[in-house]
C-alpha positions as CSV (number, residue, x, y, z in Angstrom):
1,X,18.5,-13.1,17.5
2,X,20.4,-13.7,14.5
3,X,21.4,-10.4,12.1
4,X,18.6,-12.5,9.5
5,X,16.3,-12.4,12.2
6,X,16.9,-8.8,13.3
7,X,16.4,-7.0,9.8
8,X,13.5,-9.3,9.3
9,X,12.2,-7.5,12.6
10,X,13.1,-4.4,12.2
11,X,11.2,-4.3,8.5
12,X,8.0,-5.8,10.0
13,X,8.1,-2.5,12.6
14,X,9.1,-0.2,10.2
15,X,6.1,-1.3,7.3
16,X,4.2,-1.2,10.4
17,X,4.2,3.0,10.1
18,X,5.6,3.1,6.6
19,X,2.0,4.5,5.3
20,X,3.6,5.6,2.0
21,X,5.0,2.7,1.0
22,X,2.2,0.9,1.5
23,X,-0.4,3.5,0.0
24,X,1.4,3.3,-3.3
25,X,0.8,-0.6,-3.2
26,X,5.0,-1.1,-2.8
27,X,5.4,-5.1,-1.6
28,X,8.8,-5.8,1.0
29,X,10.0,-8.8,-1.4
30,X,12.6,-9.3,0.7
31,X,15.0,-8.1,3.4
32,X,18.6,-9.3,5.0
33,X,21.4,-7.3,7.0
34,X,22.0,-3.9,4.7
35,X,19.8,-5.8,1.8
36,X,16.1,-5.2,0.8
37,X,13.8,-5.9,-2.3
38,X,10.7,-3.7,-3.0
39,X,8.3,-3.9,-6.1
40,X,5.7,-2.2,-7.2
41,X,3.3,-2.1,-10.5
42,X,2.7,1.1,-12.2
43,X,-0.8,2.5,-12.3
44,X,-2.7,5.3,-14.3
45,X,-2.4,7.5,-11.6
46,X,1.3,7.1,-12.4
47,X,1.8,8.4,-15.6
48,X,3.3,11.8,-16.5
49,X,2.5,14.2,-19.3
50,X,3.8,11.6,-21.6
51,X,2.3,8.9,-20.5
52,X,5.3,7.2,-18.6
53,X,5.7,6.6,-15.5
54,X,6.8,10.0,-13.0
55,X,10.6,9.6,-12.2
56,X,9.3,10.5,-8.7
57,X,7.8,7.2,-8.3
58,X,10.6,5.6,-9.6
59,X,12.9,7.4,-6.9
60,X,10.5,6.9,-4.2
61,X,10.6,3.0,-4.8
62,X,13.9,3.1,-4.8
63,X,14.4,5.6,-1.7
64,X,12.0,3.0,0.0
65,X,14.2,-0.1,-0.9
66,X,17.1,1.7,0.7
67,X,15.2,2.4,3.8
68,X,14.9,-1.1,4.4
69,X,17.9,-1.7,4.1
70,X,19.5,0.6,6.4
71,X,17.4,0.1,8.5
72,X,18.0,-3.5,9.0
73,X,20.4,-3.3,11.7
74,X,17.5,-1.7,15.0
75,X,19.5,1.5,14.5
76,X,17.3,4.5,13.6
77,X,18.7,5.3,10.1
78,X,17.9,8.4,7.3
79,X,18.7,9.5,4.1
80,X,21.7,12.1,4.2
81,X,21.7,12.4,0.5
82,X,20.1,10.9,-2.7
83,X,20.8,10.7,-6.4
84,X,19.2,9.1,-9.1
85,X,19.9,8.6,-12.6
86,X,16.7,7.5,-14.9
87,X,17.9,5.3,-17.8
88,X,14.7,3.5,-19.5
89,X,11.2,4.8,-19.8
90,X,9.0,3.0,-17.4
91,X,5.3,1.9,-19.2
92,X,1.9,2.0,-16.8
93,X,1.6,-2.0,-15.9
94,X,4.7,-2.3,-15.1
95,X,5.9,-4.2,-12.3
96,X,9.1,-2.5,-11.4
97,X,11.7,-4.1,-8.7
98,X,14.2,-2.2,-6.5
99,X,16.9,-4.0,-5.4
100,X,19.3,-2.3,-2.4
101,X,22.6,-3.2,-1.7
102,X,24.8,-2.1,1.4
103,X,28.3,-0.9,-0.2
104,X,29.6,0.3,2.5
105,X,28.9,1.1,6.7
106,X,31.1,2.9,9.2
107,X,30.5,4.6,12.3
108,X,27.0,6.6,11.8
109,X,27.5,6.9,7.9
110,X,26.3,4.3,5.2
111,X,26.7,4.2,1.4
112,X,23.7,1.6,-0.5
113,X,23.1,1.2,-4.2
114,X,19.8,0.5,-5.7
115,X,19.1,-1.3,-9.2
116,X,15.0,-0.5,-10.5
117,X,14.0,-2.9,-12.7
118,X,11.2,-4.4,-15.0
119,X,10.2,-8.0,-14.4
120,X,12.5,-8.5,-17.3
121,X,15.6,-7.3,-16.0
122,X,16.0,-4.2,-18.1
123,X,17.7,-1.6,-15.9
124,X,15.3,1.3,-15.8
125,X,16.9,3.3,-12.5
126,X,20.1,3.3,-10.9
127,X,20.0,5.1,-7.1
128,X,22.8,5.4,-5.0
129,X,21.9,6.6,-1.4
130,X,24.1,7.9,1.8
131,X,22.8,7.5,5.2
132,X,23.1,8.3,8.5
133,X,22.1,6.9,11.7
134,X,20.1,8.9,14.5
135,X,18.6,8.1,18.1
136,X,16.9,5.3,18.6
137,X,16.0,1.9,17.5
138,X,13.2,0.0,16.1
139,X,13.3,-2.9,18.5
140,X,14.2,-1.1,21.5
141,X,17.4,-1.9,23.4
142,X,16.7,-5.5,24.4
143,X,17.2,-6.4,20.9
């Protein structure tokens, strides 16, 4: 199996049980080896007090983007830490687009960075997440 092949495998198991994701109408774009896109469109029930969209959709798109990602490899993989800095106001209708990006993975540890963005490219999010790998894999061990 090529490493193409294996995140491709390990995402179709994962969105298999990924109930949230998928609840909240997220799409896997696409996915690579310590790479994932996720999008999502921004819906009434969405909105805060203001009217904009809740920063905790906005993290939880993004937190889903780098699941995929680290978990592209059939290694068992969770967030160790998050943080998240909001930088544009997101409108309802919105289609935003989370982009994760491996930066770095060594032993059990892995740094990714995620961009959210409108369909026009306007930065709206930037995430940066640490994981860290735990028993088990996705694929099982004939992988």
């Amino acid at each position: 199996m090529t490493p193409q092949e294996m995140a491709e495998a390990c995402a179709r198991a994962m969105w298999n049980d990924d109930s949230a994701s998928q609840r909240l109408g997220m799409v896997l774009d696409a996915v690579g080896p310590g790479h994932a896109i996720l999008s999502m469109t921004i819906t009434d029930d969405m909105t805060n007090g203001h009217g904009m969209c809740h920063g905790g959709y906005i993290f939880t798109l993004a937190d889903s983007a780098f699941a995929f990602a680290c978990n592209s490899y059939n290694q068992r993989v969770v967030a160790q830490q998050c943080a998240v800095s909001f930088l544009n106001p997101v409108a309802r209708g919105t289609r935003l687009i989370a982009t994760a990006s491996e930066v770095s993975r060594r032993g059990r540890s892995g740094i990714y960075d995620v961009r959210v963005t409108d369909a026009d490219g306007t930065v709206v999010a930037e995430f940066r997440g640490h994981s860290r790998s735990i028993k088990g894999t996705h694929l099982g061990e004939e992988a």
